[in-house]
Every structure is written in structure tokens, then in C-alpha cells.
N, C-alpha and C positions, 0 to 999 in steps of 0.2 A: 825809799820804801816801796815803789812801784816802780817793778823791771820790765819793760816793753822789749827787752832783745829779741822774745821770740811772736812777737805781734803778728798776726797775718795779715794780708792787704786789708780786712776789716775787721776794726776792735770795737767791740763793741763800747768801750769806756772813753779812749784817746782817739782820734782823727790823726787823719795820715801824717798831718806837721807836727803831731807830739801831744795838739791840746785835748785839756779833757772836754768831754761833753757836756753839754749844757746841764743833762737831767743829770750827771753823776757827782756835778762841783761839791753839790754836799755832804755825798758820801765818801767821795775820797779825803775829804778837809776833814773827815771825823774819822776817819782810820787813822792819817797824820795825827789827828792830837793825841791819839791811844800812844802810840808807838808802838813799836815792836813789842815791849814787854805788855802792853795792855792787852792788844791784838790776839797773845798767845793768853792770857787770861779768858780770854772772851770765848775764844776757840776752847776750851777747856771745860768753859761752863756748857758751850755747845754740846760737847760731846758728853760731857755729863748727863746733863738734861733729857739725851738722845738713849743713854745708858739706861735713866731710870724709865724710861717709858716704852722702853724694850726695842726700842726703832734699827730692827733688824734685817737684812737679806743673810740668803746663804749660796757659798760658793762650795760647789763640789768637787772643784779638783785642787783645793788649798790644802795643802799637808799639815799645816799648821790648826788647820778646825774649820769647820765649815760657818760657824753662826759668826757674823760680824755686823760692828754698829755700821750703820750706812755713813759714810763720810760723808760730811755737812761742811762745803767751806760757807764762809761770812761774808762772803761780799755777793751783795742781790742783785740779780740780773734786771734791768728798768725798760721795759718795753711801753712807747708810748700808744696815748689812746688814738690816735690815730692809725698807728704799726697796727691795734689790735684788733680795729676794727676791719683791718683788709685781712688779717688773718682768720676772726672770725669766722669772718663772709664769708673765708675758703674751705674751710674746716667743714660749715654749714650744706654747702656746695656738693663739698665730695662726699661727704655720707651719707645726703641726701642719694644722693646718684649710687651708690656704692649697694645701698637698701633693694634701690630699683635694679639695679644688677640680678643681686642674690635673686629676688622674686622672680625674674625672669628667669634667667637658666634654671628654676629646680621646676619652672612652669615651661612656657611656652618656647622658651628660646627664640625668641625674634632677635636676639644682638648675634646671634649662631647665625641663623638662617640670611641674615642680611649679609653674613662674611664680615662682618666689621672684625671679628677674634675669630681667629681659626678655632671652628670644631674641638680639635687635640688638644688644646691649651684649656679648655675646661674639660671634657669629656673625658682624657688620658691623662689627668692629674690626680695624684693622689690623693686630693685633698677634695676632690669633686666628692660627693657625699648623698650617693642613689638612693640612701634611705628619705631624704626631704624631697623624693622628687612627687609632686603633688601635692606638699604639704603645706600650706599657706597658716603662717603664726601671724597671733592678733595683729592687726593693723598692715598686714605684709612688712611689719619690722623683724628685719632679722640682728641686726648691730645694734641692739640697745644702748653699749656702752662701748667706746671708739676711745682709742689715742691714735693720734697722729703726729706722726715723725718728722718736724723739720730744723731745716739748715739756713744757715744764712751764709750764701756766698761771698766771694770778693767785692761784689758791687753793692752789698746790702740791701741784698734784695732775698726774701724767707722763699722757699723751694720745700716742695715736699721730700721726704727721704723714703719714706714707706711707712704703710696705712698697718693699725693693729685692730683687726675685728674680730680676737676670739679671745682671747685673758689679757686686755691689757693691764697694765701693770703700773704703780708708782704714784697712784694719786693720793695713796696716805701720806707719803712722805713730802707731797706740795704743801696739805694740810699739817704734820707736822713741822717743818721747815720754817712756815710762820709761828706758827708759834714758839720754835725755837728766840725767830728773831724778836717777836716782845716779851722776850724773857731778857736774854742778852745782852739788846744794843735797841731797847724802848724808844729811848732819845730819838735815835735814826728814824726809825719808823717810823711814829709820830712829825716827825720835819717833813715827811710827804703825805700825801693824800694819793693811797693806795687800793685796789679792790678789791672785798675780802673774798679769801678761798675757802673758809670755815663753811660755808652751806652746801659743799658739796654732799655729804652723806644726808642732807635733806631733800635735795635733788634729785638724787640716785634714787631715792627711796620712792618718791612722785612718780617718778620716770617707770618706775619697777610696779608701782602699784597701780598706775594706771591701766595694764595691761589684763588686770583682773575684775571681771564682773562682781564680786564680792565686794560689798561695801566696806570690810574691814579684813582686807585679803594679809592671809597669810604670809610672810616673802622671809627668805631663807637661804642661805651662802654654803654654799656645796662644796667642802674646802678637802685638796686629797688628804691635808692633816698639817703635825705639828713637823714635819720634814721639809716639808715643800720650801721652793726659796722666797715664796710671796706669802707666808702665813701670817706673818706680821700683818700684812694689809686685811689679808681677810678677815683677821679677829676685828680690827678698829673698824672697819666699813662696817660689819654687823652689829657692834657693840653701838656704833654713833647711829647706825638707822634703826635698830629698836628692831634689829631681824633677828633669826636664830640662826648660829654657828654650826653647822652639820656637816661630818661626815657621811659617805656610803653608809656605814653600818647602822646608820641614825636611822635612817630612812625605809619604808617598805611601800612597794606598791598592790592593793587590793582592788580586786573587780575596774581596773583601769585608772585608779584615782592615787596620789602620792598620799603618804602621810609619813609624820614625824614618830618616833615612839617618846613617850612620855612616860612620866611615872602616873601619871592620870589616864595612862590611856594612849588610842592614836589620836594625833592634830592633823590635821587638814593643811595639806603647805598646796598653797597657790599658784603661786611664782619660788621657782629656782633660778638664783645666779650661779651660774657656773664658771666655778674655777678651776677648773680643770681642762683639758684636752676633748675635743670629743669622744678620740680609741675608748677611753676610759669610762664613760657616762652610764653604759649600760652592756654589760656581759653576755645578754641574751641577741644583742644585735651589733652589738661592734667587739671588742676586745673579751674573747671569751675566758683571758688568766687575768680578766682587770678584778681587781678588790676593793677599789675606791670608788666604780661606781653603784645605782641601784638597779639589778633585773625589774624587768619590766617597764621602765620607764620613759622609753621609745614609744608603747604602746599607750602609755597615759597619756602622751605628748600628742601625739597621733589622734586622739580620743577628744582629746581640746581640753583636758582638766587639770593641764597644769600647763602655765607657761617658764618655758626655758630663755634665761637671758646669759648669753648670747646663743642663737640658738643655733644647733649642732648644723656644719658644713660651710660655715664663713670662712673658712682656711682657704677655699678654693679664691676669694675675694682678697685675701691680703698675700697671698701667693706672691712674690716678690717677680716672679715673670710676667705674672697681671700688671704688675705696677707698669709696665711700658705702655698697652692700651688706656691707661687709667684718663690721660686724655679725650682718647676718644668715647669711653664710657660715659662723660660728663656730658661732650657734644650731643650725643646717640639720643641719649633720658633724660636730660631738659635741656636740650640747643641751644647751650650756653657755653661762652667760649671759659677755660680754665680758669679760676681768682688766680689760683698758685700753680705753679710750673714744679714740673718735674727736673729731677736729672735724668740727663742724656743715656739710654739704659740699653744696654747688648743684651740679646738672647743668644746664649750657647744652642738653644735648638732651631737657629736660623744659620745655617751653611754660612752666610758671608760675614754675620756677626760675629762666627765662633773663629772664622781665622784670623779675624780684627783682633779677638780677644789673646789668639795665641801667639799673634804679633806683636803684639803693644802690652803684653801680661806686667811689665813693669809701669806700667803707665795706671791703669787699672785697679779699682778697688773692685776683686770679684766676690760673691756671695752666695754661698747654697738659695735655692728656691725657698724650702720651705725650714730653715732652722732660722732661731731668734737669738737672745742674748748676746750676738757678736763673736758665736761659737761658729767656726770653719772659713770664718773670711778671712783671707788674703789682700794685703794690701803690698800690692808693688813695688812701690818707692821705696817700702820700711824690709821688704823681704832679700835673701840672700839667693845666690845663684842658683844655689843647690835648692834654695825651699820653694823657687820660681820653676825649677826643672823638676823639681816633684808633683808640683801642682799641677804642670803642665799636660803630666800622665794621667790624673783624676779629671783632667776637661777633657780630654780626648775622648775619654772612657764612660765619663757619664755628661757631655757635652747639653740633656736638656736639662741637667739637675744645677747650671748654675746661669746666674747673668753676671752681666759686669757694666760698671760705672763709671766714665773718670774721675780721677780721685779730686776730691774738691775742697778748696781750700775755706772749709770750717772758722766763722766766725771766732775771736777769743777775746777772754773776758776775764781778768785778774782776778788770781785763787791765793791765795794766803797759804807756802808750803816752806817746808826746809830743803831747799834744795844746797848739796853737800855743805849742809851747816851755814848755810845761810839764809834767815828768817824772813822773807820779804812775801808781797804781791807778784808773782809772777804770769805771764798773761799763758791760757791753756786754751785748748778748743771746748767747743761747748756746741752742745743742740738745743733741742727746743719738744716737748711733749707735751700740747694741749690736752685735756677730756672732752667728751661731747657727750650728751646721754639722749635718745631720744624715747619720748610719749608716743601712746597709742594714736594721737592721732597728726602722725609724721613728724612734728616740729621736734628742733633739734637744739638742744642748749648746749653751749662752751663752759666749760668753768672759765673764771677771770685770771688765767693764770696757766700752771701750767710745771711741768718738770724740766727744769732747766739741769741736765747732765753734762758733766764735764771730764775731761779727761786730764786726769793728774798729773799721767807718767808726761813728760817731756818728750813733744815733739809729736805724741800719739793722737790719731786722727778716733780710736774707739773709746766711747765717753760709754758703754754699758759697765752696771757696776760687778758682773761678772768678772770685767777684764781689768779691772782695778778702777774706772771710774769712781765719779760722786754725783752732790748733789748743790744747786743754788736754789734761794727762793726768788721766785719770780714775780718781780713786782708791775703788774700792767698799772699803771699813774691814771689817775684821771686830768681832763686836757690841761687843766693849769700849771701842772708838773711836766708836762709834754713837750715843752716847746723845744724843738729841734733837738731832740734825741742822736738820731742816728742821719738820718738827709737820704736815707736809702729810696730806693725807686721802687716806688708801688705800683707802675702802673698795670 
């Protein structure tokens, strides 16, 4: 019932001799007694469940329709409390640092001026954002709300992939995903002592209302609508925090102050989370054909009468060519050496990097700078001559618009599929997307948990569920459940 053929040097469930892992004895011994036919039972209710509660993304280049349920396999990913506490730490770490970043280059530029990042990598990026230069948001937090991207190597050891500081994405579906599972397979769940992810939209909501002097502030989810491929999340975040759901057209700004329109009138909105892009936020000073956001609303921002979460120009921060400094960004703004390590990361706009990358493009997973979803990457191993000799002419041509990686061999962790008519566990790559949310005054909280994505297709390294990805729940154990998980190296 569990096929390890395509295993990578680390599984997260079985060790290299075959055995299973300590934390997983009990869940794999509880799949075995389903069998097959229960398994596809259970997966059914899943997806049921996932049906009526509308647990959707949307893909836009599927001919078949763009709205689909988010694939839910059944088997939980077990990360223990110890694994979660260096993850934590690191998580805590880098956004902390990442915060101090953003404040400095839209102010003073001391990480500029010292040369630690060349000039051009902030200043000639498109994502550098002149409108915040002087503009200090409450608490100098700019990343209110952070997912961060990581991997677990061959050695099992977690490595960052790249930082999300501007719409991260997929923490309704942590939130549903357990409760999928105490719907499901109760029993399981219950035999561990697990941390709950259910107070996230209570957290968010703290996180978000702190930032406003008002004792009963406002807070409000700026969603570009029912199109987008994150809508599903933004209804439940605002429905579970007790916020209001708004579009652009909801909204108007007077004498510098937002408000909502009402059938009672205009309300006073406080705090906006924004889900959207910055281009989009406001017509009067970024994107003049945008319709999803509100005029004026730079100026309110500006004015200090409404806070923006996340607040506009963090793009230039999760800039994927940022990410090679991100190192030194930690060292720079509190002289502390990295928790998590990066991967090893080329710049196409470094001469020696980019002909490393035009030499070794089969070796290499390369990446536009600033696109997400797992839209425009190239992975070498998986591509063909011809689609490595096309690519080759897009890196020559626009050599700062991309970096490159080597391709790293992705943890896997048994997904329950039909591969050509046969119903088993078969082990797939998987990542890892914590949350972090941080308060007005700097401290930065995790959720207990996290989006554990996996990649379905066979053999594929891209777990976004644009590219047919899914989803586990992720179960961080408290220590009694922990013991010898994984043996991976934390130091």
C-alpha cells in the first residue's frame, strides 16, 4: 500500500533502510487497516467536505474551467517540536530583519551606502516603490503578514526557498485541511497530540488591530473580487475575523480618510489588508486603468489615517534576486548569523553568474525575479533540448530578469493517488509554507503549522497548485509525539 520507488534521499515518513518513522508508526498502521477501499472512502469525504465549503483556487490557463477544489491528499505531514522550534526561530529571524530592511531603504539607505547590495538591485528594480520613500507605517512594520517558503534537502535539513511579503497566500486552506481531518479520520487525530491552527483568523485580526489607535478599529479585506484565484481565502479570513469583505468600488476616500459606503452611510475603515498588488491599490498614483483599487488612497496612507497591511513596495523585499543577499541582510540588522540557510542562488545580472547559468542551464532550476505561482520557471533536468535552447535566448536577452538555483532534491512524503490504475501511497515532493504575522510593536508570531504543498504529477519538483499541485495538513506534535521524527541536522 505504500510505494517508496520514487523516494528521495529524504522521506520524510521511511529512512533510508525502508523503516518507518518513529512519529509516523501510527499513521501509517491506520491507513493499512482502511485499505485501499476505505482510503478512497475517506479521500472522497475529503473532497466532499472541501466541495461544500467551497475550498477553491483558480487556474487560468485550464481549458477545462478555471474554479477547482484545492486537492487535499490524507496523509499529514508530522513535523516535530523540536524541527519546529529552529524553524520558528528562523522564520522570527528573517522577518524581523526583512521589516528592518524595507524601513531602511524607503529611509536612509545605510545597507546602500555601506555597499553590502549594490545600489541597482534596489534602486533599478521594478518593484522599488518611490512612492514609500519617506514614509514610515505604524511601528516601521511593513510585512504585517509573511509566508515563507521552505525545503527540506537531502540531508534533512529545512532551507529557505523564498520569502512572500506582499499577498501571501494559502493559510485558509491550513485552517481548512484540519478540519477536513477531524471530520474524516477523527480517530488519527486524536492518537496524537497536535497544535491547533484554528486561531489564526484571531491572530491576524490582533496583529491588524494593533496597528490602529482606535479602540474598536475598523479592519477590512480589499479583495480584487470573485475572479481572483485567492478569493476563497479572502472571504473566510474576513468572515472568521469579524472584518468586512470589500472591494475598490466599496470604498471612497474623503478629505484624506478611507471609508466604507454603507446603506447607513460612510464607516470609517482603519486598517486595510490588502490583497491585491500594489500597481492596482490606487489609480491616482500607481496603475491609472486599475478598477480594483480606491483614488485617493496613497494620500490617506500618507496622511496616517488608515493603515495598509501589507504595505505597498515590499515587492522590492521578496524580489527573488534579493533573496541571494538575504544572508547578509540578517548579519547587517541584528549581527546574527542565519537559523535557516539558503539555497545556493545565481544572479543573471552578475557577468560570471549568468555564464555559469548558460552553461549548466540543464543543471539549474531558473526563475523570473519577480513572478510567483511557479509561472515561467524552467527546470533543466525535466526540460527538453529545444525548450533549454529557447530559454537560453530569454537569459541572454533579459539576463537581470532572472536568477538560478541548483535543483534540489525536495523532501517526499506519501500522497494517496491513482497512478495508471493503481490506488496506493506513493511518495511525491513536498515543501513547506509557514505564516507569521507581526504587531505594532515588532514581535512576530508563527502559526503552529503551516502549508504543506505537494506536487502530484510524478517525478515533478513544482508543488504550486497553479501547476497542478495540492495540499497536506501539517501536523507540528507536541514533544511527547516528537521523539526522533526525522534525525535531521539543525544546527
Amino acid at each position: 500500500m505504500f510505494d517508496t520507488t520514487d523516494a528521495a534521499p529524504f522521506d520524510e515518513s521511511f529512512d533510508q533502510s525502508g523503516k518507518v518513522r518513529n512519529a509516523y508508526a501510527a499513521a501509517i498502521a491506520y491507513f493499512k487497516r482502511q485499505g485501499v477501499d476505505g482510503v478512497e472512502r475517506m479521500q472522497q469525504s475529503a473532497d466532499l467536505s472541501l466541495l461544500n465549503q467551497g475550498v477553491t483556487f483558480t487556474v487560468y490557463s485550464d481549458a477545462r474551467g478555471t474554479e477547482k477544489i484545492f486537492p487535499f491528499d490524507l496523509m499529514p505531514r508530522m513535523i516535530a517540536a523540536s524541527e519546529w522550534s529552529h524553524i520558528e526561530a528562523g522564520i522570527v529571524q528573517r522577518v524581523t530583519a526583512m521589516n528592518l530592511f524595507l524601513e531602511d531603504i524607503y529611509h536612509e539607505q545605510k545597507i546602500l551606502r555601506n555597499r553590502i547590495i549594490p545600489t541597482s538591485q534596489i534602486l533599478g528594480s521594478s518593484l522599488y516603490c518611490r512612492e514609500m520613500s519617506g514614509l514610515t507605517p505604524v511601528g516601521g512594520v511593513h510585512a504585517h503578514i509573511s509566508g515563507i517558503d521552505l525545503i527540506r534537502n537531502q540531508s534533512g535539513e529545512f532551507m529557505v526557498l523564498e520569502d512572500n511579503l506582499r499577498c501571501p497566500s494559502g493559510v485558509s486552506y491550513v485552517v481548512e485541511n484540519r478540519m477536513v481531518c477531524s471530520r474524516v479520520m477523527p480517530e488519527l487525530l486524536s492518537s496524537y497530540r497536535v497544535r491547533p491552527v484554528s486561531q489564526y483568523p484571531q491572530m491576524l485580526y490582533e496583529a491588524l488591530a494593533s496597528f490602529s489607535a482606535s479602540a474598536s478599529p475598523m479592519v477590512a479585506v480589499l479583495t480584487p473580487g470573485i475572479y481572483n484565484s485567492a478569493y476563497f481565502e479572502h472571504a473566510f479570513l474576513a468572515s472568521q475575523m469579524g472584518a468586512e469583505l470589500v472591494e475598490g468600488q466599496d470604498l471612497l476616500v474623503s478629505d484624506d480618510v478611507l471609508y466604507m459606503k454603507t446603506t447607513h452611510g460612510l464607516k470609517r475603515v482603519d486598517v486595510l489588508y490588502l490583497r491585491l498588488d500594489t500597481d492596482f491599490i490606487d489609480p491616482l498614483v500607481f496603475r491609472p486603468d486599475s478598477m480594483l483599487g480606491v483614488p485617493g488612497l496613497m494620500h490617506a496612507y500618507r496622511s496616517g489615517n488608515v493603515v495598509l497591511a501589507n504595505a505597498p513596495g515590499n515587492g522590492v523585499a521578496d524580489d527573488k534576486a534579493l533573496y541571494a543577499y538575504s544572508p547578509e541582510i540578517i548579519r547587517y540588522y541584528l549581527n546574527e548569523e542565519p537559523i535557516l540557510p539558503i539555497v545556493p542562488t545565481y544572479l543573471g545580472s552578475r557577468p560570471k553568474d549568468l555564464k555559469y547559468m548558460l552553461d549548466h542551464l540543464a543543471e539549474l532550476v531558473v526563475k523570473p525575479t519577480d513572478a510567483s505561482g511557479g509561472y515561467g520557471i524552467i527546470v533543466g533536468s525535466h526540460a527538453s533540448k529545444a525548450e533549454l535552447a529557447e530559454f537560453k535566448l530569454k537569459l541572454i536577452a533579459e539576463p537581470a530578469h532572472y536568477i538560478a538555483q541548483p535543483i534540489q532534491q525536495l523532501s517526499t512524503h506519501p500522497s494517496f493517488l491513482d497512478q495508471d490504475g493503481d490506488k496506493q501511497f506513493y511518495s511525491r515532493h513536498i515543501d513547506l509554507r509557514p505564516f507569521a504575522v507581526c504587531s505594532a510593536d515588532g514581535s512576530v508570531k508563527v502559526l503552529s503549522g503551516g502549508l504543506t504543498r505537494v506536487a502530484l504529477k510524478r517525478g515533478s519538483l513544482v508543488v504550486n497548485s497553479s501547476q497542478g499541485g495540492g495540499s497536506k495538513d501539517t501536523w507540528v506534535l507536541y514533544p511527547e509525539n516528537s521523539d526522533l521524527i526525522t534525525g535531521g541536522n539543525h544546527a
